[in-house]
mmCIF file of the N, C-alpha and C atoms, coordinates in Angstrom:
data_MODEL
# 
_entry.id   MODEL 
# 
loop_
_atom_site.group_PDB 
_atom_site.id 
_atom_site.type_symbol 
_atom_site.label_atom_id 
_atom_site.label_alt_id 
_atom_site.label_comp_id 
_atom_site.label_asym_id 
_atom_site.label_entity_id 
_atom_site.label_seq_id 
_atom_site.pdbx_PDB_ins_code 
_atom_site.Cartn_x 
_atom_site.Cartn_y 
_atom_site.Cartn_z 
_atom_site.occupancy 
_atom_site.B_iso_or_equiv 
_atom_site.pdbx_formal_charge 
_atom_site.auth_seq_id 
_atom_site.auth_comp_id 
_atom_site.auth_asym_id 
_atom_site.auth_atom_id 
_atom_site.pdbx_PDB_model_num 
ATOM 1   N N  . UNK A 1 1  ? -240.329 118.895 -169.853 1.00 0.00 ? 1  UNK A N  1 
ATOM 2   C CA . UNK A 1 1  ? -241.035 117.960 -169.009 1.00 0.00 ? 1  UNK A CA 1 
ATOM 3   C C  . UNK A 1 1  ? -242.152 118.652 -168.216 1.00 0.00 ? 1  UNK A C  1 
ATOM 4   N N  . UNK A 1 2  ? -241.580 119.811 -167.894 1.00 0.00 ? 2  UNK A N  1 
ATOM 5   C CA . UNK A 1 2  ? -242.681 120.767 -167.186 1.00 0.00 ? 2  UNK A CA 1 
ATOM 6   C C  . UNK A 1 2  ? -243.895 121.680 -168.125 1.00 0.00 ? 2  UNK A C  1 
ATOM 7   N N  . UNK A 1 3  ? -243.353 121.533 -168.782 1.00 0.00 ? 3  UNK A N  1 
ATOM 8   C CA . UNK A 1 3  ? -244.317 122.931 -169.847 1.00 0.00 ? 3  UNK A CA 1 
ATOM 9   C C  . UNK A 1 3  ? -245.272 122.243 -170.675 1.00 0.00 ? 3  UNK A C  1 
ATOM 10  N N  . UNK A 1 4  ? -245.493 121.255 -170.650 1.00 0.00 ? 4  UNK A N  1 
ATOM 11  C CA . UNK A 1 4  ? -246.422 120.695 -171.295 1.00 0.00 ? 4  UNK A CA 1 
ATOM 12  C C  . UNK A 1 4  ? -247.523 120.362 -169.986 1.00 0.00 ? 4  UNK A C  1 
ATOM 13  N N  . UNK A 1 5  ? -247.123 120.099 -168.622 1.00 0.00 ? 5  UNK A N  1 
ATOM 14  C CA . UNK A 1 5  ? -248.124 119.754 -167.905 1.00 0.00 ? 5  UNK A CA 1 
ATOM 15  C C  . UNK A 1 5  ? -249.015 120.955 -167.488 1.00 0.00 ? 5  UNK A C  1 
ATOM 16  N N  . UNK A 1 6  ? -248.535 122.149 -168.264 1.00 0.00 ? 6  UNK A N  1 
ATOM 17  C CA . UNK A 1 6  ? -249.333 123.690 -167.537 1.00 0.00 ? 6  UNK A CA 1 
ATOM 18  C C  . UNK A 1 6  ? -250.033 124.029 -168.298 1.00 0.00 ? 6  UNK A C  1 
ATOM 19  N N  . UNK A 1 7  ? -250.797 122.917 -168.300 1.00 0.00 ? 7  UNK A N  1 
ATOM 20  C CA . UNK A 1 7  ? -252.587 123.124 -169.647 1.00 0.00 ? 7  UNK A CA 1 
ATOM 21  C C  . UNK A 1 7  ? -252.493 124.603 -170.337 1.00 0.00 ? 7  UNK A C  1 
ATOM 22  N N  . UNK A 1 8  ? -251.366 125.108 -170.596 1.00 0.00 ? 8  UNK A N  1 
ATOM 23  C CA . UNK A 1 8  ? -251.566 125.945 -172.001 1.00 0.00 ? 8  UNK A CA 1 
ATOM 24  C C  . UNK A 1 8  ? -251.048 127.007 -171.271 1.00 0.00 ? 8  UNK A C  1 
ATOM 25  N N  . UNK A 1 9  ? -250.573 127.244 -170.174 1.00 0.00 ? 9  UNK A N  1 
ATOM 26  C CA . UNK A 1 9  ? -250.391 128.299 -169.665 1.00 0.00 ? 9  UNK A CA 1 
ATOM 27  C C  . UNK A 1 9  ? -248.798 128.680 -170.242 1.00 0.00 ? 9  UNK A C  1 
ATOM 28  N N  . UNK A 1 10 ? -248.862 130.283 -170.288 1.00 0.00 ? 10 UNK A N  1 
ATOM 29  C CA . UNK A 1 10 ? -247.364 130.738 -171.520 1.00 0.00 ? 10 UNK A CA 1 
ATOM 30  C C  . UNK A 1 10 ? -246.372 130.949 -170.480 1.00 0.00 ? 10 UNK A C  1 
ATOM 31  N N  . UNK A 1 11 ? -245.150 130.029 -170.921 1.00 0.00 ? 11 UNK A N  1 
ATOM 32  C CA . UNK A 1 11 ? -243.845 130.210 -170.246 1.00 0.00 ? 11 UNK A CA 1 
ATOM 33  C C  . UNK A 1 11 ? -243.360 131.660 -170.400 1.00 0.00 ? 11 UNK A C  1 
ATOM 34  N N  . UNK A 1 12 ? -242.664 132.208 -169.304 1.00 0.00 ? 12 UNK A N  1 
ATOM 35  C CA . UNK A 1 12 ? -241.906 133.079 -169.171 1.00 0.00 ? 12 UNK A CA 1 
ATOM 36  C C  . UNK A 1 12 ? -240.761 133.106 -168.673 1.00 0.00 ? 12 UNK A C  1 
ATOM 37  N N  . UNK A 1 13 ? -240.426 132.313 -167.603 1.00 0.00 ? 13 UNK A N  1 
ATOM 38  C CA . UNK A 1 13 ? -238.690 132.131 -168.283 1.00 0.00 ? 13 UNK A CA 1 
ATOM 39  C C  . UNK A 1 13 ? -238.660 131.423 -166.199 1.00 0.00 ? 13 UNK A C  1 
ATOM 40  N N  . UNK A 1 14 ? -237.040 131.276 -166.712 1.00 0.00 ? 14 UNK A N  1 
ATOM 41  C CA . UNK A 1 14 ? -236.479 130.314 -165.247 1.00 0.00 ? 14 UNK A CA 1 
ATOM 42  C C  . UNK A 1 14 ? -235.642 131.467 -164.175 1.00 0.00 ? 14 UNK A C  1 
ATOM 43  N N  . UNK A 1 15 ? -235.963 130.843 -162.961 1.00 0.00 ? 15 UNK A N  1 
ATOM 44  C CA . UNK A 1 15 ? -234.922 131.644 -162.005 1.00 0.00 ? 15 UNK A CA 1 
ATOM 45  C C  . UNK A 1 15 ? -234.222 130.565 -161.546 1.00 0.00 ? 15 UNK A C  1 
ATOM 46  N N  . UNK A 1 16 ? -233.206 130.653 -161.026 1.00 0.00 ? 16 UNK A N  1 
ATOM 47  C CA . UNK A 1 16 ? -232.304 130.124 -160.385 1.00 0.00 ? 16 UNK A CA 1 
ATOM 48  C C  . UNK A 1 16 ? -232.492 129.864 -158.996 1.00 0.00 ? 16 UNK A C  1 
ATOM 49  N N  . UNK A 1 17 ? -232.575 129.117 -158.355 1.00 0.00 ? 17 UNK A N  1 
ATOM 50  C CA . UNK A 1 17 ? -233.011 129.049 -156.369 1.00 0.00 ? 17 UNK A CA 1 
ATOM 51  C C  . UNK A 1 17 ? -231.682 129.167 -155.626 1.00 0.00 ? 17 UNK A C  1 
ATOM 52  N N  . UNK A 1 18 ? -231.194 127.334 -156.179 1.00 0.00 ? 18 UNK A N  1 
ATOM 53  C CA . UNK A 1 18 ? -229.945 127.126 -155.565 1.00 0.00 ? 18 UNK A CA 1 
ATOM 54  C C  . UNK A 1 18 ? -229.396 126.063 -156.976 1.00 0.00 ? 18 UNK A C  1 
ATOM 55  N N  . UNK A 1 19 ? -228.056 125.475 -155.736 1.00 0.00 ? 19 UNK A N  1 
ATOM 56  C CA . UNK A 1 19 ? -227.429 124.534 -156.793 1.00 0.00 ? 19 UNK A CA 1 
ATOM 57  C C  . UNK A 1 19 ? -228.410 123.342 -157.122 1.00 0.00 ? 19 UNK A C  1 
ATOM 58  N N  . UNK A 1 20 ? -229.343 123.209 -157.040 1.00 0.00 ? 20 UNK A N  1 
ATOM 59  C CA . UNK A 1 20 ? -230.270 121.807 -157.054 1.00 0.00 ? 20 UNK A CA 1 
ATOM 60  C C  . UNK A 1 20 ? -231.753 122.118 -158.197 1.00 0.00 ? 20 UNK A C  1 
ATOM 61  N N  . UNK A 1 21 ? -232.246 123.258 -157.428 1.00 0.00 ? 21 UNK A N  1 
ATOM 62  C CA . UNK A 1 21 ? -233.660 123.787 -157.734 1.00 0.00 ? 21 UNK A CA 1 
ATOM 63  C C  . UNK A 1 21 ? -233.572 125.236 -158.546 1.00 0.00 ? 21 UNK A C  1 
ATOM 64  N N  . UNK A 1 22 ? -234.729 124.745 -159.508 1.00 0.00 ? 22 UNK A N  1 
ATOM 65  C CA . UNK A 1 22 ? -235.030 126.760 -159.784 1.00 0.00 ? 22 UNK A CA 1 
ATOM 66  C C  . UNK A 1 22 ? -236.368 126.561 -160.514 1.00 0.00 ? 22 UNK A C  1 
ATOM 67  N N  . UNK A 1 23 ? -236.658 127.417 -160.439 1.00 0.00 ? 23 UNK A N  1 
ATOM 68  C CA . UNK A 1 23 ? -238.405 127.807 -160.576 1.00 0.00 ? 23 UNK A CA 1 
ATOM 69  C C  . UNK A 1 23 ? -239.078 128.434 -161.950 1.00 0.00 ? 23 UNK A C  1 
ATOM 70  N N  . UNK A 1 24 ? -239.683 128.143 -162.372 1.00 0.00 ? 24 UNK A N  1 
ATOM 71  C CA . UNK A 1 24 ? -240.135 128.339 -163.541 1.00 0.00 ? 24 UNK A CA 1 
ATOM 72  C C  . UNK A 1 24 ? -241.426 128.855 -163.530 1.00 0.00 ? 24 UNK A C  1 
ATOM 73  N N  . UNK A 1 25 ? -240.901 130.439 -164.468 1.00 0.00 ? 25 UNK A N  1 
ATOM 74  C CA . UNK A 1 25 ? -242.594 131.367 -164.075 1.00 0.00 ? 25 UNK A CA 1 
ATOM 75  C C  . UNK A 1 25 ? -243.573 131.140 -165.799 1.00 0.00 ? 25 UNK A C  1 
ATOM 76  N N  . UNK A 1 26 ? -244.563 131.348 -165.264 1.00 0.00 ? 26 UNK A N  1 
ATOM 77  C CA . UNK A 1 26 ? -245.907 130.951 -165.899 1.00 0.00 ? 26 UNK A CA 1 
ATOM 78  C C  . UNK A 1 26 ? -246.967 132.264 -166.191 1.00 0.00 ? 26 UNK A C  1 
ATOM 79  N N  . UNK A 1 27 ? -247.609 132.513 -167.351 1.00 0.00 ? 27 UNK A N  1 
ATOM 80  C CA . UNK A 1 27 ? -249.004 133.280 -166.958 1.00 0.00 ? 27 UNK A CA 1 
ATOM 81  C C  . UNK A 1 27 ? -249.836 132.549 -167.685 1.00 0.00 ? 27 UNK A C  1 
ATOM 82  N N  . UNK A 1 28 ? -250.877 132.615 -166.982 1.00 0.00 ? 28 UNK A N  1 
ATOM 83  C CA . UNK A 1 28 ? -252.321 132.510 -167.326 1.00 0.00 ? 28 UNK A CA 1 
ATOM 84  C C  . UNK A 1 28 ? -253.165 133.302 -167.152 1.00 0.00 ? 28 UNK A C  1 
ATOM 85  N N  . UNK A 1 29 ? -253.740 134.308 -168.068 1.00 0.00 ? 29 UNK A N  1 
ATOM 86  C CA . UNK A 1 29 ? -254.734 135.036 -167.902 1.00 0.00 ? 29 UNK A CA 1 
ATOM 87  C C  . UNK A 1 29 ? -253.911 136.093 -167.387 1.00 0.00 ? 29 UNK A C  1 
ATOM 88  N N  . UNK A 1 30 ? -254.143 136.841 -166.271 1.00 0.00 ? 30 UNK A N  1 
ATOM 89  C CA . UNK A 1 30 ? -253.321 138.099 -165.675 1.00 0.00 ? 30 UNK A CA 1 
ATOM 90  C C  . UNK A 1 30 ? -252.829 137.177 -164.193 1.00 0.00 ? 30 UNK A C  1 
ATOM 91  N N  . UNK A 1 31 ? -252.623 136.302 -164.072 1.00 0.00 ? 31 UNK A N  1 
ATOM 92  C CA . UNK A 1 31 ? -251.964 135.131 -163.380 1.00 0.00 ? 31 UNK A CA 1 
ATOM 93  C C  . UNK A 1 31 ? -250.456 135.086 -163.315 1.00 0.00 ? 31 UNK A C  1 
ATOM 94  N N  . UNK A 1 32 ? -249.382 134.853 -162.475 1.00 0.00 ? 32 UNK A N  1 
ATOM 95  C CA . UNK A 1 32 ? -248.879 134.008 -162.345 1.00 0.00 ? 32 UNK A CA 1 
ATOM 96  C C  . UNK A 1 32 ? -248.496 132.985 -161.908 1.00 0.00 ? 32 UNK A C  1 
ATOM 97  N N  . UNK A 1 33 ? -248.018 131.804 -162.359 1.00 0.00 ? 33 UNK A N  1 
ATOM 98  C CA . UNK A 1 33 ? -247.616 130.807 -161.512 1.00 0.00 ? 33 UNK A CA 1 
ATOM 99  C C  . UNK A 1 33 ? -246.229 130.303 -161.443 1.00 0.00 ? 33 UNK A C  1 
ATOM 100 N N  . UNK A 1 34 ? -245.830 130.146 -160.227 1.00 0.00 ? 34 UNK A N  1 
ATOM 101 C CA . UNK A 1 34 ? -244.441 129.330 -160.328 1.00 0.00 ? 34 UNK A CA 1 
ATOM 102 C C  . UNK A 1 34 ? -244.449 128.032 -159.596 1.00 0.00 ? 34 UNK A C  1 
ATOM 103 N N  . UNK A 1 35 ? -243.602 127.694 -160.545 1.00 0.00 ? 35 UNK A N  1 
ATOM 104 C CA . UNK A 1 35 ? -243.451 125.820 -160.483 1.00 0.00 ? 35 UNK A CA 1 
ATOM 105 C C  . UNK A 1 35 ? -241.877 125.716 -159.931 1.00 0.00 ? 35 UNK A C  1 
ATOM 106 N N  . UNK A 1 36 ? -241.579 125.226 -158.888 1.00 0.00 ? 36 UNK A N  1 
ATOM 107 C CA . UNK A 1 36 ? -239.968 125.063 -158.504 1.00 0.00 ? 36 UNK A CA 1 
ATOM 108 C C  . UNK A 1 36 ? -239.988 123.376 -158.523 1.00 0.00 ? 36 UNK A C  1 
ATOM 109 N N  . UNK A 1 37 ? -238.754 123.452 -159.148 1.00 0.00 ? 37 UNK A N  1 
ATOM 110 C CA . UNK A 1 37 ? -238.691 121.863 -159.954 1.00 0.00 ? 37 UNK A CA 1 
ATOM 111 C C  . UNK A 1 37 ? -237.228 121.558 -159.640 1.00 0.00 ? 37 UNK A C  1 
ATOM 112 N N  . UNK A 1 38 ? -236.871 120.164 -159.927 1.00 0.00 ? 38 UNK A N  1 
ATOM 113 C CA . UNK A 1 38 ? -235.666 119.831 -158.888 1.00 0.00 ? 38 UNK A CA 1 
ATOM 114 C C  . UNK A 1 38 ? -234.964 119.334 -160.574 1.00 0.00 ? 38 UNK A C  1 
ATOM 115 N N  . UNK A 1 39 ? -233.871 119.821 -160.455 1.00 0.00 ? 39 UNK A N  1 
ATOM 116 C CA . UNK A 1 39 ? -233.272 119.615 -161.620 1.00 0.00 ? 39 UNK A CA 1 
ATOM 117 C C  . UNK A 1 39 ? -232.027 118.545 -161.665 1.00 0.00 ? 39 UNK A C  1 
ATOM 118 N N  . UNK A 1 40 ? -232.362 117.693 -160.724 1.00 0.00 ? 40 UNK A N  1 
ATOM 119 C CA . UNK A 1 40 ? -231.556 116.582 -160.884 1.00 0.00 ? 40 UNK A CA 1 
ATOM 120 C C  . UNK A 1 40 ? -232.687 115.619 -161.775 1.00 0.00 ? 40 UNK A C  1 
ATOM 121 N N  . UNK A 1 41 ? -233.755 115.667 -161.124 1.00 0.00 ? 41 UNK A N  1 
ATOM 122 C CA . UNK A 1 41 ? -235.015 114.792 -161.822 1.00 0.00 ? 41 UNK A CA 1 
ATOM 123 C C  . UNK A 1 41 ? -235.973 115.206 -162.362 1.00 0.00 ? 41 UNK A C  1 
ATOM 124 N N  . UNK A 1 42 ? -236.213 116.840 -162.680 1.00 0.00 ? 42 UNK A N  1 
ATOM 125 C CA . UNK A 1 42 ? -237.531 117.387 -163.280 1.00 0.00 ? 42 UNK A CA 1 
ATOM 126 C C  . UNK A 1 42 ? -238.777 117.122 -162.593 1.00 0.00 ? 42 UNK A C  1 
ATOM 127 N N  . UNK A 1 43 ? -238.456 116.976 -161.355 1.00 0.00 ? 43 UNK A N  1 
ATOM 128 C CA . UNK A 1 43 ? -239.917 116.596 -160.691 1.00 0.00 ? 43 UNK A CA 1 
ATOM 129 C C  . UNK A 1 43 ? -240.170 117.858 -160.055 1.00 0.00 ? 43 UNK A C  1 
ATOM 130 N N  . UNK A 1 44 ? -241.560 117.992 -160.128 1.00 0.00 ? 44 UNK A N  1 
ATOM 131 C CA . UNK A 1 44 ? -241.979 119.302 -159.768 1.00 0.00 ? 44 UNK A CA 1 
ATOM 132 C C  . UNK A 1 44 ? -241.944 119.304 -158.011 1.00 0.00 ? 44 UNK A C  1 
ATOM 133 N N  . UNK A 1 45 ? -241.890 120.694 -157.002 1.00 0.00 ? 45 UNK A N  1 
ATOM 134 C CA . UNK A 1 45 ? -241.375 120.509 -155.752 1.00 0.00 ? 45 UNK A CA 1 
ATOM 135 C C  . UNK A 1 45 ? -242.393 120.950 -154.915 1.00 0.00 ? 45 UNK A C  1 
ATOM 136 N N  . UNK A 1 46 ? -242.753 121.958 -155.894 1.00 0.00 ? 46 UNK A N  1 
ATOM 137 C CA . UNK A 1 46 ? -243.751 123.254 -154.832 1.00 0.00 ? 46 UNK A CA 1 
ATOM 138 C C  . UNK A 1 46 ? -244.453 124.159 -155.960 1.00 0.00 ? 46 UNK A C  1 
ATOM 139 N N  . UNK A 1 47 ? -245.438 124.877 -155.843 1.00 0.00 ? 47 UNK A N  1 
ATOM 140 C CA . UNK A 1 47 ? -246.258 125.601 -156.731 1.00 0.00 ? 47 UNK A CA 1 
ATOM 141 C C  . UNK A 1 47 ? -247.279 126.528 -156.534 1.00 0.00 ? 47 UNK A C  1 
ATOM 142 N N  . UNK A 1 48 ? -247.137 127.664 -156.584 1.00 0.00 ? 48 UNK A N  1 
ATOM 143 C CA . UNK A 1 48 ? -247.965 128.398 -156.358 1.00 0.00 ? 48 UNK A CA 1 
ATOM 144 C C  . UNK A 1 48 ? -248.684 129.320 -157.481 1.00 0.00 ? 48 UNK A C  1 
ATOM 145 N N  . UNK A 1 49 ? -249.408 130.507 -156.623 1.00 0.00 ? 49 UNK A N  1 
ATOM 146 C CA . UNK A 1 49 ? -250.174 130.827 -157.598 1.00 0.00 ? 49 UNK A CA 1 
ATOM 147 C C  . UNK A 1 49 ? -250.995 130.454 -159.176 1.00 0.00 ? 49 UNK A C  1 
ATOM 148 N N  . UNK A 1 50 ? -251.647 129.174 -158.615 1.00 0.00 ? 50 UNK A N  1 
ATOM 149 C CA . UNK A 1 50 ? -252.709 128.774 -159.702 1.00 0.00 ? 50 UNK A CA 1 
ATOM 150 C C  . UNK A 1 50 ? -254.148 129.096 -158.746 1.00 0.00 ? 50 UNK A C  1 
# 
């Protein structure tokens, strides 16, 4: 649900937060970004580094 909205940017894998949330890292270019996403609903929460 998430990896298609990161216009091409290459998955690198999930962390764990808590029992609810965990964050999903990204590169683009020499970039990273993380996306923390709520895993009851896949809705994205917070996001940095773009």
């Amino acid at each position: 649900m998430v990896v298609p909205r990161m216009g091409g940017a290459r998955y690198i894998g999930p962390e764990i937060l808590d029992d609810v949330h965990y964050r999903l890292k990204f590169m683009r270019g020499s970039k990273v970004i993380w996306v923390d996403v709520d895993g009851r609903t896949g809705a994205i929460v917070g996001r940095t580094g773009d």
